[in-house]
GUDO-508734 format. One record per residue (C-alpha): residue number from 1; x, y, z. Coordinates in steps of 0.02 Angstrom, whole numbers, padded with zeros to 5 digits. Layout:
! GUDO-508734
   k   east  north     up
 NUM      X      Y      Z
...
! end
This chain:
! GUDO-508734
   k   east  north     up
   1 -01110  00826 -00936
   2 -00931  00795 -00893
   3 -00879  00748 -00724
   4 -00718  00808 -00687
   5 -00583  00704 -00584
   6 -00593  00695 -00389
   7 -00564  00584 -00248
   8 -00597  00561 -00054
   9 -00477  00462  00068
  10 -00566  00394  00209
  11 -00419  00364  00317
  12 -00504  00272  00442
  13 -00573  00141  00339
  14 -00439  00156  00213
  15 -00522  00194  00063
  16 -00483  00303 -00078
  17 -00676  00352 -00173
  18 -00650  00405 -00367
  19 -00751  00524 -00437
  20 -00782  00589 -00614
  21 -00712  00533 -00764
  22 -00531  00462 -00758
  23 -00474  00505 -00925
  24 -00286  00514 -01006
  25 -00266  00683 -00909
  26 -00349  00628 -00752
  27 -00222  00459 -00773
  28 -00079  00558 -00706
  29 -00164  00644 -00570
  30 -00238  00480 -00524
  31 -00075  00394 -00507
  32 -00019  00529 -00413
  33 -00160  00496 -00296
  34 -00145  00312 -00262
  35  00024  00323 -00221
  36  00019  00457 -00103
  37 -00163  00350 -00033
  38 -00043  00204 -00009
  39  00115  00312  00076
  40  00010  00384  00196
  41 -00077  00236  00261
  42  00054  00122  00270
  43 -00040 -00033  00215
  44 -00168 -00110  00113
  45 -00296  00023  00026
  46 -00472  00002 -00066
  47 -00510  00085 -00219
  48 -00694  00144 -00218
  49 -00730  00163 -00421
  50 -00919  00157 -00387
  51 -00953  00347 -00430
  52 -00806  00326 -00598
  53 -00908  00396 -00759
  54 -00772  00361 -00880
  55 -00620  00264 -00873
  56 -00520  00233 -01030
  57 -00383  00114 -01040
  58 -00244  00234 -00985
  59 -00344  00236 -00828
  60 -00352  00019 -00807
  61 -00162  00045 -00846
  62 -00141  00140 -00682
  63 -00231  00029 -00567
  64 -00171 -00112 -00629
  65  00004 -00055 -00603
  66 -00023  00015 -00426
  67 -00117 -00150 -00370
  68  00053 -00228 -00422
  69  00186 -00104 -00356
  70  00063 -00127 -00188
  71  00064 -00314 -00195
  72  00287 -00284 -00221
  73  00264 -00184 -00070
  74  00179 -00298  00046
  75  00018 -00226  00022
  76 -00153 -00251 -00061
  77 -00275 -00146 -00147
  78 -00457 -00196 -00173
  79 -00566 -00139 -00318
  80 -00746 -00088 -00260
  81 -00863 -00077 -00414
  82 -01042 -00100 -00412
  83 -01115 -00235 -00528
  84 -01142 -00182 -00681
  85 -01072 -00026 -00688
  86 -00958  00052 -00801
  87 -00787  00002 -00693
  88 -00868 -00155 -00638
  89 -00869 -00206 -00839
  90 -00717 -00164 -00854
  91 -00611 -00222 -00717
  92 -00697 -00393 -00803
  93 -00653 -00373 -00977
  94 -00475 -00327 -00892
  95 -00458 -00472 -00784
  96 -00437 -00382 -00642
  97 -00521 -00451 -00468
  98 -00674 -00332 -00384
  99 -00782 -00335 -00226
 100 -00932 -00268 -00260
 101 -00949 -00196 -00095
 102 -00866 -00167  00087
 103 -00978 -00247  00188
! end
């Protein structure tokens, strides 16, 4: 079954949940979200990818790219993937640095 792109901001601890499959359409709507995420808190930002059931490499393109426009920016964004999952993998094969939780 497909799971469709969608997202939670948890202001208060700053962190942006993914949900659903971040395909080449989703890519768009989920750089679209980040950046907003990031404007409206004003500083650094997690990226929760724990409930992410697909993520291509358009998708790895866009986080990528807004962990560096962040970093430009003063920022940081965190990855959050648990071990072994599907983003966790990949954020690896992409060299790109995870937590693999909050706590």
């Amino acid at each position: 079954m497909i799971t469709p792109f969608s997202f939670d901001l948890d202001e208060d601890r700053r962190v942006l949940v993914l949900h659903g499959e971040l395909d080449e359409v989703a890519s768009g709507n989920l750089r679209t979200t980040i950046s907003k995420a990031t404007d409206e808190l004003s500083s650094d930002l997690a990226i929760d990818l724990g409930d992410v059931t697909f993520m291509p490499s358009p998708a790895i393109g866009v986080l990528a790219s807004s962990k560096a426009v962040a970093r430009q920016n003063g920022a940081t964004i965190t990855f959050v993937a648990a071990p072994g999952s599907i983003a966790a993998r990949l954020l690896t094969i992409c060299s790109l640095d995870y937590v693999e939780s909050l706590d």
